[in-house]
N, C-alpha and C positions, 0 to 999 in steps of 0.2 A: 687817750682823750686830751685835744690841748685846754689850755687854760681859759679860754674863748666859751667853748661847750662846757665846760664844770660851772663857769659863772653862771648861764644860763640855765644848769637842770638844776643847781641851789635859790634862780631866780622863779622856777618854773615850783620847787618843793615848796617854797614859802609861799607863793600865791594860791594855790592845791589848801595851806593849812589855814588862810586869812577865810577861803570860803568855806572851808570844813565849819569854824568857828561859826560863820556866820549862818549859814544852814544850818545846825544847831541850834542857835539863837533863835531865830524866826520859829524853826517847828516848834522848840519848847513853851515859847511864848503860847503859838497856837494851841498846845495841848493843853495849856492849865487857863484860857479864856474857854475852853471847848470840854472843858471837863466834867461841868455840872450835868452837859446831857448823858454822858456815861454814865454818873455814877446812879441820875434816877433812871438808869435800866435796870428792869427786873430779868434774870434769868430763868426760863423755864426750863424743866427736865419732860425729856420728849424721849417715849418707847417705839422706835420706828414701827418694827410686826405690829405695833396697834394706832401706829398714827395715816392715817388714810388724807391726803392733798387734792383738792380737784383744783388747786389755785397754786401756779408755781413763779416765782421771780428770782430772774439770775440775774447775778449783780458782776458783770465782769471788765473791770476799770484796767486791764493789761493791754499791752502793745496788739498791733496787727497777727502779728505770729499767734499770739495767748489767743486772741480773738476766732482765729480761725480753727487751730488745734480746740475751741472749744465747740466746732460743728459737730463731730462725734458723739459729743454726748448730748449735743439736741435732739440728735436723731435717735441714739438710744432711750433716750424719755421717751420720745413722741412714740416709739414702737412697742414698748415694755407700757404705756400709759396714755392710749392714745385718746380717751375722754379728757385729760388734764391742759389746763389751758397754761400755756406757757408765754410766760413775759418777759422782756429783757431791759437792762441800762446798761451801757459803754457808753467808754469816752465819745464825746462828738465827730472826731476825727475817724472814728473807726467804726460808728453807725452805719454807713452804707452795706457794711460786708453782712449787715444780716439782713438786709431790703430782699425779699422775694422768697427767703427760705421759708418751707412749708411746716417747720418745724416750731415755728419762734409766732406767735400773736404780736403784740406792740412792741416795739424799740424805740426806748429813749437814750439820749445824749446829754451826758454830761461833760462840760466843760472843766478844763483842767484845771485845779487849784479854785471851783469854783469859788470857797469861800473866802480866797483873799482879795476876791474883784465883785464883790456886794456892792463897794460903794462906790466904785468907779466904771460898772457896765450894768445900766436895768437890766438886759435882756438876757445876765448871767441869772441874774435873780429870777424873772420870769420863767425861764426853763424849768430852774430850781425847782421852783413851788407847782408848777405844773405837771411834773412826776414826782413829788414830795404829796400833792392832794389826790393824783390819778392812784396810787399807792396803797395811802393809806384809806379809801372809797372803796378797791374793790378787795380788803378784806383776802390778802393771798395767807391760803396756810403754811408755805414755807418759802424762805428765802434761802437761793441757795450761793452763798460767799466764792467765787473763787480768785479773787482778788487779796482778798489779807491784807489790809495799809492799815494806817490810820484815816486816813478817808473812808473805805467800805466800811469800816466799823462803824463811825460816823452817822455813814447813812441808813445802818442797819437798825442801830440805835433809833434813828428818827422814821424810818419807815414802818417800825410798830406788827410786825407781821407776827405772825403764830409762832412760829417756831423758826431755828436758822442753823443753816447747818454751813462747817466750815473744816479748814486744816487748822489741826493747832501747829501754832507758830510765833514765836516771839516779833511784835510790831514797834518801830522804833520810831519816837516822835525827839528828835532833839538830844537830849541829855536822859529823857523819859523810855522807859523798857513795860509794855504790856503783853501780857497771853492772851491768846484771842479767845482763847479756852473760857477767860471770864465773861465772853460777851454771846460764843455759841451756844446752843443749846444740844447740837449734836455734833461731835467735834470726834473727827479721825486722823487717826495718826497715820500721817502719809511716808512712807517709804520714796528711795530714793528710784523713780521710775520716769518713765517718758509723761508730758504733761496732759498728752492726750488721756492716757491712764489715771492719770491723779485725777484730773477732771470726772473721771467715770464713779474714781472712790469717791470724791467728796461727794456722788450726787446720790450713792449708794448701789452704781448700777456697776461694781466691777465686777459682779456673777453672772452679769445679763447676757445674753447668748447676741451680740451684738454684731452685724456685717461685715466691718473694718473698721479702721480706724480714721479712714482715707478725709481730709478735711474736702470742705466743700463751699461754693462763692456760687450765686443763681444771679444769671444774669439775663435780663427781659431784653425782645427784641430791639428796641429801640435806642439801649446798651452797647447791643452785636456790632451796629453800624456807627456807632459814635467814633470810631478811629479811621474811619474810610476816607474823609477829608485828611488826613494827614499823612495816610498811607499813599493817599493819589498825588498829594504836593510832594513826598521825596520818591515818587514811582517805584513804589514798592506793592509786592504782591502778596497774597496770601502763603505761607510759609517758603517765600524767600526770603526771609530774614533771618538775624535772632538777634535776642535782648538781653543786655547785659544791664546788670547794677552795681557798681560800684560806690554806692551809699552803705551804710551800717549805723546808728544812733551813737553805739560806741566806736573811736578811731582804731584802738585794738582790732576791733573785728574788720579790718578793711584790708581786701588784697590791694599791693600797692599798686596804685594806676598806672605805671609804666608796663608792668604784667597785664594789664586789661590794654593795654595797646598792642602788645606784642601779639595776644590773643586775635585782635580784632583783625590784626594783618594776616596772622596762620589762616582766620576761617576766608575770608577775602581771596586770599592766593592758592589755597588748596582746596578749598570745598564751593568759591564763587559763592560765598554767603556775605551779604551787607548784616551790618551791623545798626543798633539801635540802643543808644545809651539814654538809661533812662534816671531817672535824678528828684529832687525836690528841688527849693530854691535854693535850699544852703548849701549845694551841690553843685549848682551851674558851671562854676568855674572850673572845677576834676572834671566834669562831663567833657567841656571842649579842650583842655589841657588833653584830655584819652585820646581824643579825636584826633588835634595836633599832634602828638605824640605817634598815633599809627600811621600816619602820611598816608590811609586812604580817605580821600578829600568824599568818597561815598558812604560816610559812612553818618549816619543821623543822629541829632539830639533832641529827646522827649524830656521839657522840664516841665515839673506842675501838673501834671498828668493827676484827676481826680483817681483813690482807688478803682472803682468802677473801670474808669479809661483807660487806665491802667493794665487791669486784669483782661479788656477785650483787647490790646495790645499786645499781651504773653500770649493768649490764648490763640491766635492768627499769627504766633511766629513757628520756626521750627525747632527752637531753645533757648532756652535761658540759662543764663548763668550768672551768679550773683553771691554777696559773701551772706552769712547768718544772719538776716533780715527778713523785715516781713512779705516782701516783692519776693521772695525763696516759697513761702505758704501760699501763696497767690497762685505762680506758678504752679505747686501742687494740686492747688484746689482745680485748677483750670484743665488740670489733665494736659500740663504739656513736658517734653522732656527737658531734664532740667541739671545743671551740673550746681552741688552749691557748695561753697570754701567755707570751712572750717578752722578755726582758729586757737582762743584762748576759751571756746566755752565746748560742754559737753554734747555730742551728736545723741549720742544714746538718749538725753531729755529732751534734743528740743527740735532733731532734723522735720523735715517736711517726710509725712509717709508717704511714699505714694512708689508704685515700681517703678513708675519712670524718672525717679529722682537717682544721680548719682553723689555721692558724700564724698568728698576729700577732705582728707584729715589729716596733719603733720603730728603726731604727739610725741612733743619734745621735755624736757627731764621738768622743766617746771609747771607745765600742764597735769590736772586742770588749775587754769590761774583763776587767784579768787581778787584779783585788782582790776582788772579790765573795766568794771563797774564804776568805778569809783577813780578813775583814771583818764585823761584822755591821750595816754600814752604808755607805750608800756615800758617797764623799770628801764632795761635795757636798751628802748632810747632808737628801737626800730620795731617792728611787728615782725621778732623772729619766727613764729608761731605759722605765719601766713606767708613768709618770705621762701619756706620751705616747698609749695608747692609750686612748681615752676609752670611758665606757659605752656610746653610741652605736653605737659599730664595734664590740664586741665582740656586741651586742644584733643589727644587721644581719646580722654574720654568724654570728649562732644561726640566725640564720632560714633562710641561705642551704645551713646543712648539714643542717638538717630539710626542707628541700623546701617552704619557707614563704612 
């Protein structure tokens, strides 16, 4: 390493320790302005065999992936309990993935961090109180957590329900360490399993004689045909394509985009498959960089693509392939085949179920990494983790979950 790159990863550690500090600062502040509503909550002690629900609300503030690995256990309530009315809150962003599921009553969206934008957005505020008074009106007998922040806690506190049931888990605001233990009323101790599974303990149903696991996305007609304008502008047809992703929230988790090019020319020149890179906005530039990079000038960029649009775009391809994201659950949910990169986090907790998903996985001596999180690079300064799985084997096994 010359002296060039040292000054930069000591530049890159100090800036990593200026926002730790100040992330810190901010939550702790939060938590001792936001403390009085904790401490007037009273906890109750709740006998499940003698506590009977016809009023259920799930509170689940997790990413796309958590969102969707929690359709399993909607559907194991609605089966195991089908007179109980079941109500939801998720993030804003990720409310459309329960629109039309037959398992789920109301869906509300919360906005992120909504309480640090009171003063600066009404219509953070209006949301708020609109499922803060829908909430507390209809009187749910349990809430059920699977979320664990300090935000759910927050709103569990103010939602006033009967009883709440959760994982215990240490929540970290700051400088500040809680157990959520002090706020559930019926609080299990989750083992280290897939999240679809933990989802099933915290809801009480892991003895339930349940169908699969298989996550799931309901999409209305007029969903179906929302990508047909786009698929007639780059002349593309119903599973002659496929879709790749090359986004991930964290950079660790990203296969490097020169390997998604290489990919995109293998499926082009051996299987006459176009390609369809799909992106958010923070992404556009790796999208067409992929594109440039495969020198095939056919091959298309989908950016801003709503979920929904999104899902009916996997869904009318003939695979996807994408790193540990939640456009990876989508696919699964959509029943299409799917190849998905694995990296710095664990397959066993969090892959998409579904049999037509395949898993690559390099597990090298410092896996499972516990920095990626909290990183937007990994130590060593490349994504050795992801760099191991070459285009070759991801390209084999495209073929192998097409029946090719």
């Amino acid at each position: 390493m010359d002296s060039r790159q040292e000054v930069r990863r000591e530049y890159m550690n100090f800036l990593e320790i200026i926002r730790f500090i100040l992330k810190n600062t901010t939550e702790s502040v939060e938590f001792l302005i936001l403390c009085p509503i904790f401490a007037g909550f009273k906890k109750r002690r709740i006998d499940l065999h003698d506590f009977k629900a016809k009023r259920i609300f799930i509170l689940q503030l997790n990413s796309i992936g958590d969102c969707l690995m929690t359709t399993p256990m909607l559907r194991a309530l609605h089966e195991k309990f089908p007179e109980v009315s079941i109500d939801c809150a998720v993030r804003m962003h990720t409310k459309s993935l329960f629109e039309n599921n037959p398992n789920v009553g109301n869906v509300f969206g919360f906005h992120d961090k909504f309480w640090r934008k009171f003063f600066t957005s009404p219509a953070y505020i209006r949301d708020f109180f609109k499922t803060l008074n829908f909430v507390r009106n209809n009187s749910y007998d349990m809430c059920i957590d699977l979320t664990g922040t300090f935000t759910s806690l927050l709103l569990v506190c103010l939602f006033k329900v009967k009883a709440v049931s959760g994982e215990r888990k240490v929540v970290k605001a700051g400088i500040f360490r809680s157990n959520t233990s002090v706020i559930y009323d019926v609080v299990f101790e989750v083992k280290e399993k897939h999240i679809s599974n933990q989802y099933l303990e915290i809801a009480g149903l892991l003895e339930h004689k349940y169908t699969s696991l298989k996550e799931e996305l309901f999409l209305s007609g007029a969903e179906i045909t929302s990508c047909d304008d786009f698929l007639w502008a780059n002349k593309l047809t119903t599973r002659g394509y496929i879709v790749i992703h090359p986004g991930a929230k964290w950079p660790p988790k990203r296969w490097p985009p020169e390997y998604y090019a290489e990919l995109i020319k293998l499926m082009f020149t051996k299987l006459n498959l176009r390609t369809i890179v799909v992106c958010g906005r923070e992404d556009e530039k790796t999208a067409f960089y992929i594109k440039e990079k495969s020198g095939i000038k056919e091959t298309g960029v989908a950016i801003g693509f709503s979920l929904k649009k999104l899902a009916v775009l996997i869904k009318k391809s003939s695979l996807f392939v994408g790193n540990d994201s939640g456009p990876a659950h989508i696919a699964a949910a959509v029943d299409v085949p799917s190849v998905v990169l694995f990296g710095p986090t664990d397959p066993g907790r969090c892959k998409p179920l579904s049999d037509k998903t395949l898993v690559l996985h390099d597990k090298i001596s410092c896996w499972p990494c516990t920095l990626y999180y909290r990183r937007d690079r990994c130590e060593r300064g490349k994504n050795v983790c992801l760099e191991g799985i070459k285009p070759e084997e991801v390209f084999n096994g495209a073929k192998k979950v097409m029946g090719k």
